[in-house]
Kinemage of the C-alpha trace (Angstrom):
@kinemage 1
@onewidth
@group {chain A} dominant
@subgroup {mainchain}
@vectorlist {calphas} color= white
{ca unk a 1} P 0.000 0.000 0.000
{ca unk a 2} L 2.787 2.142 0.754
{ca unk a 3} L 4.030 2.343 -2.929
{ca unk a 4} L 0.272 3.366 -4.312
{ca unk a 5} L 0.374 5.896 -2.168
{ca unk a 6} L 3.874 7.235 -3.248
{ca unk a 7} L 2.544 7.074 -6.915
{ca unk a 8} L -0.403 9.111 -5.391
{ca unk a 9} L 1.695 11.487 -4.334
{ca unk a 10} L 3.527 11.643 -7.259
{ca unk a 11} L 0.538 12.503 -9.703
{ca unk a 12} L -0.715 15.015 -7.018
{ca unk a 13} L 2.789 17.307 -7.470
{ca unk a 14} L 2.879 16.481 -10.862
{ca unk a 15} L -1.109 17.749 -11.302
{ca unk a 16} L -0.256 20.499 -8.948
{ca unk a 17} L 2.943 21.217 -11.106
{ca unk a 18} L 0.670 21.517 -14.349
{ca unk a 19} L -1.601 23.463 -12.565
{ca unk a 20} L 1.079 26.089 -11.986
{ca unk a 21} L 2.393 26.340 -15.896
{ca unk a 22} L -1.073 26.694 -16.950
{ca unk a 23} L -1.485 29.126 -14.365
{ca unk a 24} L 1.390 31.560 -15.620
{ca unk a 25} L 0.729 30.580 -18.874
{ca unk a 26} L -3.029 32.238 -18.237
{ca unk a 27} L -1.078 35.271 -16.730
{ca unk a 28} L 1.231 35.797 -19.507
{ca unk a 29} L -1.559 35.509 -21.897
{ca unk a 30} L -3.230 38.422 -20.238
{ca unk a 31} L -0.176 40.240 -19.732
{ca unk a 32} L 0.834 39.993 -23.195
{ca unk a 33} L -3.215 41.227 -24.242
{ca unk a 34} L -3.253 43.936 -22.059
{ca unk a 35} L 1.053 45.327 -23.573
{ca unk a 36} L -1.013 44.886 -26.832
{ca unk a 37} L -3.857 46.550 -26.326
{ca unk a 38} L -1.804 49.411 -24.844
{ca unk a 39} L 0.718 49.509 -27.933
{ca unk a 40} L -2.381 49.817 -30.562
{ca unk a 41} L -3.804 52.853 -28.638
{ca unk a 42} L -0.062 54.206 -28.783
{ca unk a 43} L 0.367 53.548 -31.922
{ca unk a 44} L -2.474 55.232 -33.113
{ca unk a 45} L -1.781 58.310 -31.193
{ca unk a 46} L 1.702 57.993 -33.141
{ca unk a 47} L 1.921 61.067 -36.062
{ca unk a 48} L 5.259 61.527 -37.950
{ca unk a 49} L 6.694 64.980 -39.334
{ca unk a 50} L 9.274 66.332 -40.926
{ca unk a 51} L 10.567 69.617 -42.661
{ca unk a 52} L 12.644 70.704 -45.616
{ca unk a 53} L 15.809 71.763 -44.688
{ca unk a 54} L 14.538 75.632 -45.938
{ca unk a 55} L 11.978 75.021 -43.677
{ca unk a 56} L 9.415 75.977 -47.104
{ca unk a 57} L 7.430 72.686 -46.456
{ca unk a 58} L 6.204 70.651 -43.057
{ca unk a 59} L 4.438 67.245 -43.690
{ca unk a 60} L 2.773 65.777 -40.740
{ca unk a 61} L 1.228 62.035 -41.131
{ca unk a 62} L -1.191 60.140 -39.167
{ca unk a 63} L -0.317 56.462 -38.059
{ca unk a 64} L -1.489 54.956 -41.241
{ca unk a 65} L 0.479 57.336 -42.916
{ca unk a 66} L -1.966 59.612 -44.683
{ca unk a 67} L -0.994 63.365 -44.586
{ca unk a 68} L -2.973 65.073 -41.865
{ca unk a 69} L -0.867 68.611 -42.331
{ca unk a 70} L 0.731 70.771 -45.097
{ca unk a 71} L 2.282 73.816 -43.825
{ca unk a 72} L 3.878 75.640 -46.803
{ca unk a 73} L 6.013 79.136 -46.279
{ca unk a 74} L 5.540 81.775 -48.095
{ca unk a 75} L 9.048 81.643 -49.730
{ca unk a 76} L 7.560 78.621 -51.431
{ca unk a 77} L 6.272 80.621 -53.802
{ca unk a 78} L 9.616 81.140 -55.210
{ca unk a 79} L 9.810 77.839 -56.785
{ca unk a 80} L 8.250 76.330 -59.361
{ca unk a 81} L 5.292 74.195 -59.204
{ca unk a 82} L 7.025 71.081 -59.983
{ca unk a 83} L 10.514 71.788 -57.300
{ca unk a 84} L 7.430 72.531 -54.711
{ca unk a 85} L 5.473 69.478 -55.538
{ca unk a 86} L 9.253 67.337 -55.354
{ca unk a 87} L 9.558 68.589 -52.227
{ca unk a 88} L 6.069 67.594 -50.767
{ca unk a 89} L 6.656 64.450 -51.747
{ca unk a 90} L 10.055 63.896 -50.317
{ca unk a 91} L 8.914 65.405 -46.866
{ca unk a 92} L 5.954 63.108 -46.591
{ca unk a 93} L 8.570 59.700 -47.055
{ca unk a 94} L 10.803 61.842 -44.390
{ca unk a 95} L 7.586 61.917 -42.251
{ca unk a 96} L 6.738 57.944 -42.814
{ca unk a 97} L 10.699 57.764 -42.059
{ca unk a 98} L 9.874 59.770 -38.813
{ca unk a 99} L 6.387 57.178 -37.903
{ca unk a 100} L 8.554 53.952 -38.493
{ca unk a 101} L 11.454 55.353 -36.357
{ca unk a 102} L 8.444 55.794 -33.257
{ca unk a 103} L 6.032 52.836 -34.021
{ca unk a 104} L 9.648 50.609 -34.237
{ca unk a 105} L 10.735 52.181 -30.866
{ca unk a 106} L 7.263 51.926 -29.158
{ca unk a 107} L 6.844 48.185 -30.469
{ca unk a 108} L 10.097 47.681 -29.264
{ca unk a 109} L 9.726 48.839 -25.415
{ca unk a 110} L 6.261 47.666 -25.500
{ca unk a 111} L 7.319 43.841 -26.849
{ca unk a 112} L 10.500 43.299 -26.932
{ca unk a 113} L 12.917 43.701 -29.843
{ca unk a 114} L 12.996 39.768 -30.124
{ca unk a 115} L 9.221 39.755 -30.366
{ca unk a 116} L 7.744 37.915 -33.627
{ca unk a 117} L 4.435 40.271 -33.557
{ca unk a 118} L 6.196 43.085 -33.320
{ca unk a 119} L 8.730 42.086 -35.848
{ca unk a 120} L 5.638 41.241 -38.567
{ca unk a 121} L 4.174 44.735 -37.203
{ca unk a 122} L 7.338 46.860 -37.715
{ca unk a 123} L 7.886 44.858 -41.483
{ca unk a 124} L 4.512 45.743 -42.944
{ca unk a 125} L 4.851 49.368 -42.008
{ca unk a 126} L 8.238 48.915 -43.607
{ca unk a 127} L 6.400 47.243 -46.759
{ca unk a 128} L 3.633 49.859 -47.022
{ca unk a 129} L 6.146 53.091 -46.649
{ca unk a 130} L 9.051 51.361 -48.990
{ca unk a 131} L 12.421 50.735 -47.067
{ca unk a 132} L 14.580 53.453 -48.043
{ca unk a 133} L 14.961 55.147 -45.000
{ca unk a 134} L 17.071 57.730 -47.126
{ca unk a 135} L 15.072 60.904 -47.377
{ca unk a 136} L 18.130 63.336 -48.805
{ca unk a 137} L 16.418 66.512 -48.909
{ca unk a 138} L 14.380 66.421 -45.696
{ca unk a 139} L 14.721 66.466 -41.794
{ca unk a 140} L 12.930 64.507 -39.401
């Protein structure tokens, strides 16, 4: 009798030992819900900007990118249509340059840089705002 009721004892600390994993496995489900709940409402408070080196054109984006403000100087009208519209357009990939610098940074404290979400998150932001991070004529 003595050895059934080591074997007993044996499948209680081994129940009691799943018990515990699925335990902290519960918690680090809900801890990793609740860091990624709290990185989309960062995220889409993120906005990205940048400015010609003149400082003639600002471009501010939203988090999906579009182009929430245009400021344009004055002096702008010195230039021709097409320099002007060149210029635009290089600003706004400084500005998605400027969002993927924060939403990598924020993904990053929020999951880890190891993180495989995060990782698939930061590469189809890359995708959708091209991967040259080389915007010559434009600051962040």
């Amino acid at each position: 009798m003595s050895l059934g009721r080591a074997d007993m004892w044996a499948d209680d600390a081994a129940l009691e030992a799943a018990g515990r994993r699925l335990d902290e496995w519960e918690s680090s489900l809900a801890e990793r819900a609740a860091r990624a709940t709290a990185l989309s409402a960062r995220l889409q408070a993120l906005t990205g900007t940048a400015t010609t080196p003149d400082r003639t054109v600002e471009v501010t984006v939203d988090a999906s990118g579009l182009l929430t403000d245009l400021r344009l100087d004055e002096r702008i009208r010195q230039h021709s249509a097409t320099h002007t519209a060149r210029q635009i357009m290089e600003t706004t990939r400084a500005a998605h340059v400027d969002l993927l610098s924060q939403l990598t940074e924020a993904t990053a404290e929020a999951l880890g840089d190891d993180d495989p979400t995060g990782r698939a998150l930061i590469d189809s932001y890359q995708r959708r705002f091209g991967s040259d991070e080389s915007v010559p004529d434009a600051q962040r």
